[in-house]
N, C-alpha and C positions, 0 to 999 in steps of 0.2 A: 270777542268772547264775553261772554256774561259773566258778571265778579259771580262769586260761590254765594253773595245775598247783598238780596237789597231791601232801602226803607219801607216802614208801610208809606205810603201815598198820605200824605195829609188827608186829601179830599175823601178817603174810605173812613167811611164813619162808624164800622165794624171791626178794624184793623187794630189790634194788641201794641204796642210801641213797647220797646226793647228793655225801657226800664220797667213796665208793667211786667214782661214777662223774666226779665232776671230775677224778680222778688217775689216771685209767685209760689216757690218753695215751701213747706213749713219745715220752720229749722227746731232744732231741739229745745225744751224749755229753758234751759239760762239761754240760750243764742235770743230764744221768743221774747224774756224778761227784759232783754240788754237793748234789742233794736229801738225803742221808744226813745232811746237817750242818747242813741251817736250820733253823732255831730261827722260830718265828712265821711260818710259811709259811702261802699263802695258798689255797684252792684257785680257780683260774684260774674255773672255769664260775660260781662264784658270784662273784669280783670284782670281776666285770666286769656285772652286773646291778645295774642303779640305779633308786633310788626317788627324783627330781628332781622337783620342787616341778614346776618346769612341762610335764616332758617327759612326767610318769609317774603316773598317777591313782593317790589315796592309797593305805594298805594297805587302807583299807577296802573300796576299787571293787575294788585288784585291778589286774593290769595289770605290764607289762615294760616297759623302754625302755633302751637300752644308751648308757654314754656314749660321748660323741666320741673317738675317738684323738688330737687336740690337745690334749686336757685332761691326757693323761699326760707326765711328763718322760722323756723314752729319754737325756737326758743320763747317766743312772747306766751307760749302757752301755760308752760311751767311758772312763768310767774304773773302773771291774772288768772287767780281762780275762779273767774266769772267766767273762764271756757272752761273748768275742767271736767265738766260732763262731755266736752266736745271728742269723739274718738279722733285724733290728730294723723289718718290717712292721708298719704301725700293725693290721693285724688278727688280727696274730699271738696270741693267750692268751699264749704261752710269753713272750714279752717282756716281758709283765704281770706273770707269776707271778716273773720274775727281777727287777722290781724292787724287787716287795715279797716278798724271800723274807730276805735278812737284814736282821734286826734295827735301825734304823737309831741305834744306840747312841751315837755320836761327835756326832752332830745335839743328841739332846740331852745330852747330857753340854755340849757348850758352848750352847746354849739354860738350861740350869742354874746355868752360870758370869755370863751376863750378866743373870741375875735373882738373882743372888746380889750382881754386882756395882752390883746399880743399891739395892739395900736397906743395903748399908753409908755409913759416914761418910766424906766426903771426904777425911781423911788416910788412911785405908784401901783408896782405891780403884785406883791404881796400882799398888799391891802385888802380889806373886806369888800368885795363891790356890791352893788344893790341898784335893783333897776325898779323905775316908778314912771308907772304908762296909763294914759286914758285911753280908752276907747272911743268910738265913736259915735255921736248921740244923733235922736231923730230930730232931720232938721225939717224947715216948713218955707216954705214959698213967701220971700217975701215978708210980708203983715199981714199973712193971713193963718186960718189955722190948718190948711191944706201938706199935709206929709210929703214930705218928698222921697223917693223909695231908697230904705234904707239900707246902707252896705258898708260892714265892717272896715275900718282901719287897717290896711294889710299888713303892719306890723307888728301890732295887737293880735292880728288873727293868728298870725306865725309863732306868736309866743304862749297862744293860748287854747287856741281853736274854738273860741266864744265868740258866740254872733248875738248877744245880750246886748242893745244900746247900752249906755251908760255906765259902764264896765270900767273895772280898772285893776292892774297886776301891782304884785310888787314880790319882786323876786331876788332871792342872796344865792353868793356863791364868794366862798374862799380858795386858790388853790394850798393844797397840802393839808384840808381839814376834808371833814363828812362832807360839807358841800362843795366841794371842789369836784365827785362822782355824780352826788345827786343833789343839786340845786333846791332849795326852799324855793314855793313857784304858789304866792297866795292869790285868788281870784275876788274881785267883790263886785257883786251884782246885784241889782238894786232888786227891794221888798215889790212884790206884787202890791198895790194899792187898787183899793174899789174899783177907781173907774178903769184903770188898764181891765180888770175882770169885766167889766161891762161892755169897755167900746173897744178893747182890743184883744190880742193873746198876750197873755203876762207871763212876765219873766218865768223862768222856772223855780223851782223852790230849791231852798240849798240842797236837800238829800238828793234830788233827782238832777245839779248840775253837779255837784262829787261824784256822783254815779256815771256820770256823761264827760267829764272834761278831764284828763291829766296833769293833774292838780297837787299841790300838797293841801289846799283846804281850800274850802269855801267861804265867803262871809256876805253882810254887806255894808257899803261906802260909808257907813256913819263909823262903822268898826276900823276902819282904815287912819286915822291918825294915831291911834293908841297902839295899833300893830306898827307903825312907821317908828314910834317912842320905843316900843320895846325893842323891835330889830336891833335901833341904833346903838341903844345899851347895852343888847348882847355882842354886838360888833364894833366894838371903839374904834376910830379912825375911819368907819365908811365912808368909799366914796359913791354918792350915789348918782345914777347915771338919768338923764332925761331926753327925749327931744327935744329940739330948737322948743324953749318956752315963747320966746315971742314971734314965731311964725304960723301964719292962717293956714298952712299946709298939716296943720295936725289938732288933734281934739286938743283943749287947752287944759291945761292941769289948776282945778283949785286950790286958793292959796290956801285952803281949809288944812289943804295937805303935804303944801311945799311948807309951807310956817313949822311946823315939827322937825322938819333937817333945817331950816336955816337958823333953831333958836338952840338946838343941839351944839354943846360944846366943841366935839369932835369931828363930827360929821362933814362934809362938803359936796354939795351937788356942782351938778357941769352937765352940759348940752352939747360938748365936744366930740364925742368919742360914739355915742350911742349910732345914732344914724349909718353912721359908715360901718359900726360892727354889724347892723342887722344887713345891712344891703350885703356884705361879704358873706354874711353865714347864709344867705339867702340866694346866693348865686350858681350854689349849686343845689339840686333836690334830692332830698332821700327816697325812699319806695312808696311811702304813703304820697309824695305829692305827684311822682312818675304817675301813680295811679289816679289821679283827681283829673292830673292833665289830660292823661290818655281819656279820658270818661269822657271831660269837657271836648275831647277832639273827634270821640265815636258820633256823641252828639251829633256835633256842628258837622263834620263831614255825613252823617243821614240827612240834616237838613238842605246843605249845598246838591243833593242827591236828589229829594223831595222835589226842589223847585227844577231840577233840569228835566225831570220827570213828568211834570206838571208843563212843562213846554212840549217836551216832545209828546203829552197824549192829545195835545189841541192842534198838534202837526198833523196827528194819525187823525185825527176829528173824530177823537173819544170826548172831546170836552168842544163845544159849542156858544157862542158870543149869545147871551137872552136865551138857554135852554132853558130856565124857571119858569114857571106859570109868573104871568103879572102880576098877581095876585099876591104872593109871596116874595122873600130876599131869595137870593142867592145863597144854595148849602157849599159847604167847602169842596164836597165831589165836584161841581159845578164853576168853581174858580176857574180865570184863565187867568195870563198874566199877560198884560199889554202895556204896562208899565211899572215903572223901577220901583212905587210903593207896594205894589201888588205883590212882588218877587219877597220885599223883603216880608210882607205881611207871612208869608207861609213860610218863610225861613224862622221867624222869631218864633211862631206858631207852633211850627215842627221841633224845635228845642224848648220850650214851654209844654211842650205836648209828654215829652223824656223828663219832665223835673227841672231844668235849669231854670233860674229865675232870674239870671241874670244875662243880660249879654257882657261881655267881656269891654267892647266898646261899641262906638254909635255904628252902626252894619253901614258899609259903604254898596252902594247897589248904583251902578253908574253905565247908561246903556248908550250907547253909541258914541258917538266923539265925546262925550262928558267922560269916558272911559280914561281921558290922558288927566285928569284930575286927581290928584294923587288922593286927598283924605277928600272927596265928593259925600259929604253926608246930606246931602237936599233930598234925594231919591222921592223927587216931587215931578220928573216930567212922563208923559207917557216915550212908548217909543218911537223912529222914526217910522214917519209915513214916507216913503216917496225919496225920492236921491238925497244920498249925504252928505253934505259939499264939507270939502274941505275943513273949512274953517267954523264948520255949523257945531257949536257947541251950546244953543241955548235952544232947542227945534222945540217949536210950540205949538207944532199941529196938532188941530181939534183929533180925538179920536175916529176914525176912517169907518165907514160903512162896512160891512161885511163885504164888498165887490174888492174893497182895496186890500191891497199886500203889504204887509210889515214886511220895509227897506233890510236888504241884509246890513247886519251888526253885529256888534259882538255887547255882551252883559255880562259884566265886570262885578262881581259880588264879592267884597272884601268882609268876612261877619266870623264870629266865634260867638257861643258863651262861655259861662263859669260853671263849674260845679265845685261846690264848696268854696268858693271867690277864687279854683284856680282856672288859668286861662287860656283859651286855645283860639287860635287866630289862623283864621286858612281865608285863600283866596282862590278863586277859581275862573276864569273867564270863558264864556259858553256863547256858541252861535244863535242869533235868535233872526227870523225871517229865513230867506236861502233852503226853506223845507229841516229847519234844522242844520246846516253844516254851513261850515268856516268858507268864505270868498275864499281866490286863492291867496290875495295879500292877506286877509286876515291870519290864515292856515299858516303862511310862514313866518310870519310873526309869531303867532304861537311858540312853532316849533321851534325857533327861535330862541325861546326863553325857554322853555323846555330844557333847550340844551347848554344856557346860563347853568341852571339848576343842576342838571347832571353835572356839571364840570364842579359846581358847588358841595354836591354831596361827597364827593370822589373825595376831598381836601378834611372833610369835616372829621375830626378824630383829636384826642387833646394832642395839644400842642401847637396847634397850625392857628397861624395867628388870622384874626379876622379880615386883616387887611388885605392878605394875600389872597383869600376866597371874595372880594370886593374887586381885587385888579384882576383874576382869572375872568371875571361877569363882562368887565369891559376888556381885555382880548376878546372873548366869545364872540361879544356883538360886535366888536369891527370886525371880524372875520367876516362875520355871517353876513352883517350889511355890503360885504366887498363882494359875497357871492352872489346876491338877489342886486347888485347894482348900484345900491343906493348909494355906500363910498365906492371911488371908484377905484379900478383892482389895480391899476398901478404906485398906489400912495402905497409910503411903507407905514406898515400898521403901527409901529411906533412912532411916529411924528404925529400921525392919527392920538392917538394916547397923550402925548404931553401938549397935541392942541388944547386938550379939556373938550373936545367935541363930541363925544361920545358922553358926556354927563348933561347933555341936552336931551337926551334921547334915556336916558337911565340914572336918575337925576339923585336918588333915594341911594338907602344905604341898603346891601343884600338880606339885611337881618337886622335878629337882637335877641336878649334875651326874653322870656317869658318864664311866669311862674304866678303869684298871687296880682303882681299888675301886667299886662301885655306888654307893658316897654318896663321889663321888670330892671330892679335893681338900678336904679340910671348914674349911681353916684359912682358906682365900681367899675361901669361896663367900658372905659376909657382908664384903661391904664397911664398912670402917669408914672415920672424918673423922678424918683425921692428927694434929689440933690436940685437936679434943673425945677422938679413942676412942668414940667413939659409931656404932651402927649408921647408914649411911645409905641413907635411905629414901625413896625417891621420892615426889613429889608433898610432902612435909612437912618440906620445910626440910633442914639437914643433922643434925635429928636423928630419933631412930627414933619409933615411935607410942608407946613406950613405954618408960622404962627397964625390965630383967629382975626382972618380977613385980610389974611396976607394971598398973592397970587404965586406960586412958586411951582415949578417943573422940576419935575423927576424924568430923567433917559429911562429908567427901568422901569417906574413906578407912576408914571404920568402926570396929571397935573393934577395941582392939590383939589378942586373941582369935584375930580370922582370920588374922593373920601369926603367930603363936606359933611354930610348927612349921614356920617355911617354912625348911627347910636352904639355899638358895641367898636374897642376899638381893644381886643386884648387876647392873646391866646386861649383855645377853647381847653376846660377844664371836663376833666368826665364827671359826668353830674349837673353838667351846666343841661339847660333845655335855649334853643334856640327859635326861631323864624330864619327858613332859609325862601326868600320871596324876591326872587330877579324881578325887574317889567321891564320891557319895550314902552314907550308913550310918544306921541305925534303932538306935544302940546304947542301952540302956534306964539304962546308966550315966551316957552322958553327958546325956542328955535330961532322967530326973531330976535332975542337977545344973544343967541349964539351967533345969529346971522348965517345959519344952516345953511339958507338957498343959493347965497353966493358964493358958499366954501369952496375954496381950491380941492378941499377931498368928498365934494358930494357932487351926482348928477341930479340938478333938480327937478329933471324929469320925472326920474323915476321915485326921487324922494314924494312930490305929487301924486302917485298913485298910491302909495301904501299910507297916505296923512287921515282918509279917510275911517281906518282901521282905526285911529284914536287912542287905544292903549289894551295892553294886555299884560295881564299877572299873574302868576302863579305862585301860592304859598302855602309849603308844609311846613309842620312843626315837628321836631327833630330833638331827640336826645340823645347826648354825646357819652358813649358808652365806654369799656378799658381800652377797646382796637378800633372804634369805630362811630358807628351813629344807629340809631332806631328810630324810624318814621313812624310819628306816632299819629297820622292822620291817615285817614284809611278810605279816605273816597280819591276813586282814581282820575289821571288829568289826561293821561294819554291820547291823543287825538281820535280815534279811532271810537275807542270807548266813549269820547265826547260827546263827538256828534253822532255816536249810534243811539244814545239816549236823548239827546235835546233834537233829533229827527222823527223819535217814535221806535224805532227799528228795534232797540232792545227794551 
């Protein structure tokens, strides 16, 4: 069945791309006067398209379903009088796009404060608090003067929704005073000077970032120590909160501006508490970044679409190897893909093409045995020519004449971008050679993990702790490998499991969180026991299967092995956004270090046939709703649909 729409084709050089035509609207004059100035805007035609657990068949069937207009709040209306020329009809778009067009900076900045305030000691919690943050400045390659592309501080961005280099906040909040509801929230961004007007785009000016940012004011940096003096004199005893000062992992704060709290009577800064409030206020999203996500994931799910597209038309031989006159390059209609650079070229393309400017991380695009390579960023070989042995993980054959056949395989594209620095991370693995479709080991590998994922989604809802949805992945796969032969069907699949042999073969953790970085939040997503400091781990007590680098066996829970690598280790929260991403992988590394082929529970005959397959993944991104979960990636994986498009067929 054909989804209800698909991308434009990269290679159509006539083709409208989805952000052009979301924004093609004229909207009312204050809506006209406002768009120049937001920051994380959203486009209306996609944010209003939902992927709802019951309303809306997965990404995989396919399928639209739009939400309700009571599920939006039109309260933001009444108080920004910069929409209220807007008529506030629930079926309006333009009311939608005006609520999440700024930033909602102020929300969390005190979301911030009250996880900051609930991690401090009791004689500290009355106190004035005050937060003091740099931004991130353009850096340069090196010793030379060469930029290197610039991208917000994610915690900065969280607090302010300012993509200004060289930016800095400084924000108060008391509980049981005025600021205890609405947070003082001062922004300062540096003065345009000559030459940024000359060689670059300069800053904005204050009137047009007050008008654009969620703010209590604007300034800039030379104004920032006399504002930090005055604060501290209207708040006696503030504590003021920072990032780790002497860590490389964050912009550095000038003493221009630490010197003002440390020479302050009353006052006391600390780098204790800050970090871990923003990673907790941050681990779960509100509707503005649901919305960023889901954008960043319509994206990247049209471009993983784009490129299986651009396979299957050189299948049907719509697209031909030297169609260009000699005389000229190559037009994008005319692309084929015959290698892993190639693939990702029109993947980045295709989301560059929608606005994104960012990829989320480095595209992983890994085509034949290079597929069992967990994070493969080389995407420097072509594909294979000719048989794929076993253990061929570095195939260097010169590109093949047109008489020869690209070797069945499988192209493993692991790629996301950002919009508005938030992140969307999907994988897809597609047949390339084979006229388009899956060998049959490849095909049941797939399916395979396919059915990891199903058993993963099923679990996902708050409460259900991570761990649980990591040991469901490995039952799945010793089942599945007991029925294609590879363990053999008289071992009990529990002995299977506290072998650890199955984390030879599924080595990764099933997920994580995502939101402003792809392995969002890392300091929170491993719950730990207040008392112990111990990981805490479902199903085993409050403490974990293992201490770090310990080997220990679980009868119910397996061997500590399968959790090693699991980045999220804590009850799902509604609000949290995740990666739910099973693989299968054949990597000849780990297997010899497992010692696979002499296992008591494998036949390694049959392990020999399906090594060739290399690895396969599947990843959607997923937020965890009051009953349930929302698939918020919308290109489909299902087999059928796979290889009906990277064959030509649809």
């Amino acid at each position: 069945m054909r989804p209800p729409s698909r991308p434009s084709l990269l290679p159509s050089m006539d083709s409208t791309s989805s952000f052009a035509a979301a924004t093609t609207s004229v909207p009312p004059p204050m809506l006209r006067r406002a768009l120049p100035f937001a920051r994380g805007a959203i486009p209306v035609s996609n944010a209003i398209e939902r992927q709802s657990r019951r309303a809306r068949p997965s990404a995989r069937e396919g399928g639209l379903a739009r939400r309700p207009a009571w599920m939006y709040d039109f309260s933001a209306l009444e108080r920004d009088s910069i929409w209220s020329e807007i008529d506030p009809k629930p079926t309006d778009n333009l009311v939608l796009f005006s609520i999440l067009t700024m930033y909602p900076a102020s929300s969390h900045v005190r979301k911030t404060f009250e996880q900051l305030v609930a991690l401090l000691p009791a004689s500290e919690k009355t106190k004035p608090q005050v937060i003091l943050l740099a931004g991130e400045v353009v850096d340069y390659r090196n010793d030379t003067d060469r930029e290197l592309v610039f991208r917000q501080e994610s915690n900065f961005y969280y607090l302010t929704g300012c993509d200004v280099p060289s930016s800095f906040l400084l924000a108060a909040y008391q509980p049981g005073t005025s600021l205890d509801q609405k947070p003082s929230v001062d922004l300062f961004i540096p003065e345009a000077a000559e030459a940024d007007i000359m060689w670059s785009v300069p800053p904005p000016s204050l009137t047009v970032a007050s008008q654009s940012h969620d703010v209590t004011r604007v300034d800039h940096p030379p104004a920032l120590p006399e504002a930090i003096t005055t604060l501290l004199t209207a708040l006696p005893g503030a504590l003021v909160h920072t990032l780790m000062r002497a860590s490389p992992l964050f912009p550095a704060l000038p003493d221009a501006y630490l010197n003002p709290i440390l020479s302050h009577d009353s006052a006391a800064v600390t780098d204790l508490y800050l970090y871990t409030a923003l990673h907790n206020a941050r681990l779960t999203k509100d509707i503005h970044e649901i919305e960023a996500i889901r954008h960043a994931n319509g994206i990247s799910s049209r471009a993983h679409e784009v490129v299986m597209r651009v396979l299957g038309q050189a299948v049907k031989g719509g697209l031909k190897k030297g169609a260009a006159a000699a005389d000229r390059p190559l037009l994008p209609g005319e692309w084929l893909i015959e290698k892993e650079a190639e693939a990702e070229a029109i993947f980045v393309a295709s989301c560059r093409r929608e606005g994104a400017v960012h990829q989320a991380y480095l595209p992983i695009v890994a085509a034949s045995t290079r597929a069992s390579t967990l994070h493969y960023c080389c995407n420097d070989r072509e594909f294979a020519w000719g048989p794929v042995g076993p253990h061929d993980h570095h195939n260097t054959a010169p590109l093949a004449t047109d008489a020869k056949q690209i070797s069945p395989q499988v192209l493993l594209i692991d790629a996301g971008c950002e919009w508005t620095n938030y992140a969307a991370d999907i994988t897809r693995t597609m047949p390339v050679g084979n006229g388009g479709k899956f060998t049959p080991e490849a095909r049941a590998m797939y399916s395979l993990v396919l059915e990891m994922q199903d058993a993963s989604f099923a679990l996902s809802k708050p409460g259900a702790h991570w761990d649980e949805v990591q040991r469901v992945c490995h039952t799945t796969l010793i089942r599945g490998f007991q029925r294609l032969g590879i363990f053999r069907a008289d071992a009990e699949p529990g002995n299977i499991l506290v072998s650890g042999l199955s984390a030879a073969f599924f080595p990764h953790g099933v997920g994580h969180s995502l939101g402003l970085d792809v392995h969002d939040v890392p300091s929170v997503s491993k719950a730990t026991d207040p008392v112990t400091g111990k990981l805490v781990v479902f199903g085993q007590g409050r403490e974990a299967a293992a201490a770090a680098g310990a080997e220990k066996a679980d009868a119910e829970w397996g061997h500590a092995s399968c959790y090693k690598y699991l980045r999220l280790r804590r009850p799902l929260e509604q609000g949290m956004v995740v990666t739910i991403e099973p693989g299968i992988y054949f990597s000849p590394h780990l297997l010899g270090r497992a010692q696979a082929h002499v296992s008591p529970f494998v036949d390694p005959e049959v392990l020999k046939r399906y090594e060739p397959v290399g690895g396969v993944r599947i990843e959607d991104v997923v937020h965890i709703t009051e009953d349930g979960y929302e698939n918020l990636t919308t290109v489909r994986s299902d087999v059928d649909w796979v290889e009906g498009v990277c064959s030509g067929e649809l």
